[in-house]
C-alpha positions as CSV (number, residue, x, y, z in Angstrom):
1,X,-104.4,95.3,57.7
2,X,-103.8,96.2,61.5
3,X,-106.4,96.8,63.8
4,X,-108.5,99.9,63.9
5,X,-111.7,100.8,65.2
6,X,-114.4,102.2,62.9
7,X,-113.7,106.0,63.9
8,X,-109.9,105.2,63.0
9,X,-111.2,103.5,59.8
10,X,-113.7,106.1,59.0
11,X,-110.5,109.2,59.9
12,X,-108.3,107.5,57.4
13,X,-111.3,107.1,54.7
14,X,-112.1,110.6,54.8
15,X,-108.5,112.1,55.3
16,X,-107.4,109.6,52.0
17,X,-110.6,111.2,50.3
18,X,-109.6,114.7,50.9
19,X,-106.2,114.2,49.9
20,X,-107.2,112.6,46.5
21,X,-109.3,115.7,46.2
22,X,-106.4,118.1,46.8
23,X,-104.0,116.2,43.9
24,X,-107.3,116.8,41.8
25,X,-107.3,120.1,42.1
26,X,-103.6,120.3,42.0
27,X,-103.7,118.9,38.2
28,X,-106.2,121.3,37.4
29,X,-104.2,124.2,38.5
30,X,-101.1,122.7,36.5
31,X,-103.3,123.1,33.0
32,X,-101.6,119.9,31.7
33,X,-104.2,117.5,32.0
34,X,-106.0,116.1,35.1
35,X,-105.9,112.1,36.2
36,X,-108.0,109.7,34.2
37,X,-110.3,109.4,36.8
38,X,-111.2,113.2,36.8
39,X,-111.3,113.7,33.2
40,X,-115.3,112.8,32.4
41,X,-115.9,115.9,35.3
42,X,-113.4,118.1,34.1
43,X,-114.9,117.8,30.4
44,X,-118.1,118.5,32.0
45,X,-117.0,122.1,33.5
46,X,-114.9,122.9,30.4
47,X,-117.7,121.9,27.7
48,X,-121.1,122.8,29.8
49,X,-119.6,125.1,32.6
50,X,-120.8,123.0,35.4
51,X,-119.0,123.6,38.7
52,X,-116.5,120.4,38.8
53,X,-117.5,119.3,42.3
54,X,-121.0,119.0,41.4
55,X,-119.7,117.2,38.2
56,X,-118.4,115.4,40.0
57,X,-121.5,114.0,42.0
58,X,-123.2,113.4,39.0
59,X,-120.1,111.3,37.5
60,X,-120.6,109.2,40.7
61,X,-124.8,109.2,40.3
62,X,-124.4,107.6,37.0
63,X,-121.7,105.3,37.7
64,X,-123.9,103.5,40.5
65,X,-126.8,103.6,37.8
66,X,-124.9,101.7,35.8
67,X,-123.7,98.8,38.3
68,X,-127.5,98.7,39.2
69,X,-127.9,98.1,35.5
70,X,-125.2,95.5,35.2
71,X,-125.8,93.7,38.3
72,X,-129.8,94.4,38.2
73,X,-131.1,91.7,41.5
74,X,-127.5,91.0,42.8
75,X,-127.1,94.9,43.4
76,X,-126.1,95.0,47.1
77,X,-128.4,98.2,48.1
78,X,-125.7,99.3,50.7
79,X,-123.2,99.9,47.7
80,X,-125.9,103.2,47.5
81,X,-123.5,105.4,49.5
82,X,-121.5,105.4,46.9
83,X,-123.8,108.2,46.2
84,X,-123.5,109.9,49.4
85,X,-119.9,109.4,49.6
86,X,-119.5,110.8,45.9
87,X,-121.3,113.8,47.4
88,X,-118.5,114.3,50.2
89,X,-116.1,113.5,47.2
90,X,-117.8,116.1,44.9
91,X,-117.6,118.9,47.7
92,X,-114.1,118.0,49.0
93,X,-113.5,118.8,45.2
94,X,-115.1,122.5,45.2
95,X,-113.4,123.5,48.5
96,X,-110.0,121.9,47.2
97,X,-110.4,123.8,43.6
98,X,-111.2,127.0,45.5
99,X,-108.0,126.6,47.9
100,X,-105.6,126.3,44.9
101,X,-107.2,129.9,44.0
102,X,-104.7,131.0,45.9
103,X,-101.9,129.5,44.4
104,X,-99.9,131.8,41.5
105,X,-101.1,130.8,38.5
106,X,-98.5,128.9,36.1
107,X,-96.7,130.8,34.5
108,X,-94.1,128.5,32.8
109,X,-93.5,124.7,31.9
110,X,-91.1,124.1,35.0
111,X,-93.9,125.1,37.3
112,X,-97.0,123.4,35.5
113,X,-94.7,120.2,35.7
114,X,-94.4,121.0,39.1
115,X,-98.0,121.4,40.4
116,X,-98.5,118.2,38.2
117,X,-95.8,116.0,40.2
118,X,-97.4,117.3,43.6
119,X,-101.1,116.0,42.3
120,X,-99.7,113.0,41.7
121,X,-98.0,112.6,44.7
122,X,-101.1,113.7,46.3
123,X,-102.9,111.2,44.9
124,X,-100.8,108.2,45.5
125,X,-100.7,109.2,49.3
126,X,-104.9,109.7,49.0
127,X,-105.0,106.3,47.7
128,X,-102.2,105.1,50.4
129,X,-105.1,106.2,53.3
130,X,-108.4,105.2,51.7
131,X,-108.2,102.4,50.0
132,X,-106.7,99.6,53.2
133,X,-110.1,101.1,55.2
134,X,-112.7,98.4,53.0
135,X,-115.5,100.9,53.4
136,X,-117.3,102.3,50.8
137,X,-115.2,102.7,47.7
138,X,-115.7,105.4,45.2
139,X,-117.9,104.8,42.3
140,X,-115.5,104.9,39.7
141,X,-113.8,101.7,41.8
142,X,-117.3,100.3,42.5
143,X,-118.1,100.0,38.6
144,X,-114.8,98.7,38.0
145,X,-115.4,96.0,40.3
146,X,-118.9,95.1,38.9
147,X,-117.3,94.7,35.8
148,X,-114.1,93.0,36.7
149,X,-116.7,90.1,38.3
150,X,-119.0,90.4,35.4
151,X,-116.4,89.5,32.5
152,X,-114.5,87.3,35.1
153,X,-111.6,90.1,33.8
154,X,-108.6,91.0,36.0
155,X,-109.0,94.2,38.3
156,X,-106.2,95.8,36.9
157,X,-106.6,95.4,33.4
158,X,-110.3,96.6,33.7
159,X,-109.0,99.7,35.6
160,X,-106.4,100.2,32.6
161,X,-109.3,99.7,30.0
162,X,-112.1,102.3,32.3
163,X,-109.6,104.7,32.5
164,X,-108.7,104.9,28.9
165,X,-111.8,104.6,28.2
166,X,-112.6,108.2,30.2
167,X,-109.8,109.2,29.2
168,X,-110.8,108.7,25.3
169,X,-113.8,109.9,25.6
170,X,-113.1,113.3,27.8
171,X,-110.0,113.9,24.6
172,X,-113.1,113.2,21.5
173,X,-115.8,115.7,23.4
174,X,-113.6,118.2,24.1
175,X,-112.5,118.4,20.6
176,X,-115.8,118.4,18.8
177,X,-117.3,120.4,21.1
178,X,-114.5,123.2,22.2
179,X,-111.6,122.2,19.6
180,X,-109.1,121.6,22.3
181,X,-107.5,118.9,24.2
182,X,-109.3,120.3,27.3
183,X,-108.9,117.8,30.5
184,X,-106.2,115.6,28.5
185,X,-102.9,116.4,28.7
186,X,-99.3,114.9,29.5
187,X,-100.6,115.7,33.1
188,X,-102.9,113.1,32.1
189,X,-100.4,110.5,30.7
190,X,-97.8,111.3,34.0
191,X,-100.6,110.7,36.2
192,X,-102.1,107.0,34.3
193,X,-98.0,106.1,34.6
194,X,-97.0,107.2,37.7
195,X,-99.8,107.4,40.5
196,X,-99.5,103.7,41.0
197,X,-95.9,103.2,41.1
198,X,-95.7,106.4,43.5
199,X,-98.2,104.1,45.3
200,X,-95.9,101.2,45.4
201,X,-92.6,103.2,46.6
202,X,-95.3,104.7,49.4
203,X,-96.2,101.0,50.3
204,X,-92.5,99.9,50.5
205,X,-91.5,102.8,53.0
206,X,-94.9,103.1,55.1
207,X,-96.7,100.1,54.5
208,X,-95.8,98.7,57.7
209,X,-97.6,101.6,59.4
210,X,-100.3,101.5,57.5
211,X,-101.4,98.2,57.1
212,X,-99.7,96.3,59.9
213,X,-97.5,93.9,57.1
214,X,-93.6,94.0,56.1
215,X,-94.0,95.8,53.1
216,X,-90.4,95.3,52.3
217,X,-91.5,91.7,51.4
């Protein structure tokens, strides 16, 4: 990555962040499933009623309890604000959800399908800002790491397995407890499909820009 100073770093962390947070809310306004990633929170507000930014924060809260768990004495203590930044995340969540209020609800397919291509889209650009910035990464990232190095298992197929995983489990609570597919939807399936390969045609056109390489390569 090119050279940037920490307040150009810490511009693009947040600015990724807040992106993400919009293609969250985005799904959730399309009613056909939100990302993987967003699916354990979502399941919280639609099962328990609790406000999906503070879901949210409480995702994140257990996901660092758990790499403390797995990692026990090697825990780096700084990997911490993954708390704090899961608070940021959790709020950039309850403002986003509260902007896309004032969207007209969907009414039909064509539209749903639309507000769900935008998330995605949203997303992939989100990721496109935050993730080149190596600060703090989200919690659902930072557990996916621990585990990745703890079962000497690629990144990628770990990410594949912890978000079907949430994905699985959001799907089985919402039927037992509300007898509905709830935060799973083809939403959910377009976004585990096409969020990284939106990524990659982001990469080829911009990646230059953003990271200081050919990405035409």
């Amino acid at each position: 990555m090119k050279h940037q100073t920490i307040g150009q770093r810490l511009g693009f962390y947040f600015l990724g962040l807040f992106i993400m947070t919009i293609g969250i809310s985005l799904s959730v306004k399309s009613n056909l499933g939100v990302s993987p990633i967003s699916s354990i929170p979502y399941t919280m507000t639609v099962v328990w009623g609790i406000e999906m930014g503070k879901a949210t924060i409480i995702l994140h809260v257990f996901l660092v309890l758990l790499q403390i768990i797995i990692l026990r004495r090697r825990f780096q203590w700084r990997q911490l604000f993954q708390v704090a930044v899961g608070v940021v995340f959790g709020y950039f969540t309850t403002f986003c959800n509260w902007l896309v209020t004032f969207l007209p609800n969907a009414t039909n397919f064509g539209v749903q399908l639309l507000l769900s291509v935008l998330s995605i889209v949203c997303i992939a650009i989100g990721i496109f800002f935050y993730m080149p910035t190596n600060l703090i990464p989200l919690a659902g990232e930072g557990i996916m790491g621990v585990i990745a190095d703890a079962t000497q298992i690629a990144f990628p197929k770990v990410k594949m397995a912890t978000d079907s995983t949430m994905v699985i489990l959001s799907l089985i609570t919402c039927l037992l407890l509300v007898h509905g597919l709830g935060s799973v939807g083809l939403g959910t399936i377009l976004a585990a499909v096409l969020v990284g390969m939106t990524l990659n045609l982001i990469m080829h056109y911009f990646g230059q820009w953003r990271y200081g390489v050919d990405a035409t390569k």
